[in-house]
C-alpha angles and dihedrals in degrees: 000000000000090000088053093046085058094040087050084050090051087050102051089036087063097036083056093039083057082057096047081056092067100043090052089049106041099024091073091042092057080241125153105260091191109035105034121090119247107253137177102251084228118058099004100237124169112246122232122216088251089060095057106052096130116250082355110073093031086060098038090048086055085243100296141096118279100224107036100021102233125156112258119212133268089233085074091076094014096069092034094051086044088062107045087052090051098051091047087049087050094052097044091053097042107025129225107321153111088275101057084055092063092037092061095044089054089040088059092041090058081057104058096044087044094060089038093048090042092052105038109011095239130101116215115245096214089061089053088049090048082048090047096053094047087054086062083057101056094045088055094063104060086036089161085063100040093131096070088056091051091043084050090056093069101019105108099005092057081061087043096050089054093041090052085048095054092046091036096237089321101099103041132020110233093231084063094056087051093045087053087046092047099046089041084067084063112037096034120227101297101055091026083060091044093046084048083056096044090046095064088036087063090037096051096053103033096051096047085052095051086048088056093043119028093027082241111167138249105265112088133204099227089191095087100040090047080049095059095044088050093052091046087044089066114047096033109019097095090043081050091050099045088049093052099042084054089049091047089042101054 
C-alpha cells in the first residue's frame, strides 16, 4: 500500500512537471499557459495526447519532434523527473499530510522560477504571488502560531530591500526581496532566515564552480540557489535548528 501511495505521488509529480515545462517556456514569452495548444517551437505542430505522456513519449520519440524531427530538449524529462523525486522526498520528510501538499506545489513553483531565473534573469511576479498564497495557506494551518509567518514575511526582504536601496538595484533583484517575502509566508522567520543563509551558501560555491568550469560570468541568478535553500528550509530546517541549538547548548 505504502509502495503504491509513493508510486501515485511519482505519477502526479511528473504529470505536473509536463505542465512546469510549459510555464517556463510560455511565462517569459508573455504566451497563454492554459489555452494555447502544446506545439513543437520548430515546426509548429500540433501535440497529441500521445505525445505528451510525461518521461514516456520523450523516450519513445527518440527525443525529438515527431513531425519535423528536431531534437527536443533535455529540460522536457528533466523537469518532470525533477518533480516526481521531489514530491517523494516531500512526503518522506514530512510525512502524508496537508503540509506536504503545500510543500510540493511551492516546490514546483521554485522550479519553475529557477529555470526562468537561470535562463532570463527575471523572476516572474505571478509565481511569487502563487508562492505567496500558498503561504496564506500555510499560515492558516498553524493559526495559534500566525505571527512567525508575518514576521517571515519581512524577515529577510525587509534586509533586501535595504540592502537594493543602498546599491541602487545593483546588489539585489527586486524579485529576490518578494520571493523571500513570499516564502517567508510558508516557512515562518526563523527557517525563512536559515533558508536566506543557505541560499547564498549554495550560491557562493556553485557559481564559483561553474566560473572555473564553464568560464560563466560573474553575474549570478540568486532565484535558484534561494530556491534550494527554501526547499531545504522546509522539510530540514527545524531538525537543523534543533541540532545547532544542541551543539550551542552543550
Amino acid at each position: 500500500m505504502t509502495a503504491f501511495l509513493y508510486i501515485t505521488i511519482f505519477l502526479y509529480g511528473i504529470l505536473i512537471g509536463s505542465f512546469l515545462n510549459v510555464c517556463i517556456y510560455r511565462i517569459p514569452r508573455k504566451e497563454n499557459i492554459v489555452t494555447t495548444r502544446s506545439h513543437c517551437m520548430s515546426c509548429g505542430y500540433q501535440l497529441k495526447w500521445y505525445d505528451l505522456v510525461p518521461l514516456f513519449s520523450f523516450l519513445l520519440l527518440g527525443g525529438r519532434c515527431r513531425n519535423c524531427g528536431t531534437k527536443l530538449s533535455w529540460q522536457y524529462p528533466l523537469v518532470e523527473l525533477l518533480n516526481g523525486l521531489l514530491y517523494i522526498i516531500i512526503f518522506l520528510a514530512n510525512g502524508f499530510n496537508a503540509v506536504s501538499v503545500i510543500y510540493c506545489l511551492v516546490t514546483s513553483a521554485l522550479l519553475v522560477l529557477s529555470f526562468i531565473d537561470f535562463k532570463t534573469f527575471e523572476i516572474p511576479p505571478g509565481i511569487n504571488f502563487f508562492i505567496g498564497i500558498l503561504g496564506v495557506f500555510r499560515m492558516a494551518l498553524d493559526g495559534t502560531d500566525w505571527m512567525k509567518y508575518v514576521l517571515g514575511a519581512c524577515s529577510v526582504s525587509a534586509f533586501l530591500m535595504v540592502l537594493f536601496w543602498i546599491t541602487r538595484g545593483k546588489g539585489i533583484g527586486g524579485g529576490d526581496i518578494k520571493l523571500m517575502a513570499a516564502s517567508g509566508l510558508v516557512l515562518g522567520w526563523q527557517w525563512n532566515v536559515l533558508a536566506f543563509i543557505w541560499g547564498c551558501l549554495f550560491g557562493s560555491v556553485i557559481h564559483i564552480i561553474r566560473m572555473k568550469l564553464s568560464k560563466a560570468d560573474r553575474t549570478l541568478a540568486f532565484g535558484p540557489y534561494l530556491s534550494m535553500g527554501i526547499f531545504c528550509s522546509m522539510l530540514y530546517g527545524e531538525a537543523f535548528l534543533e541540532w545547532y541549538l544542541r551543539i550551542c547548548t552543550g
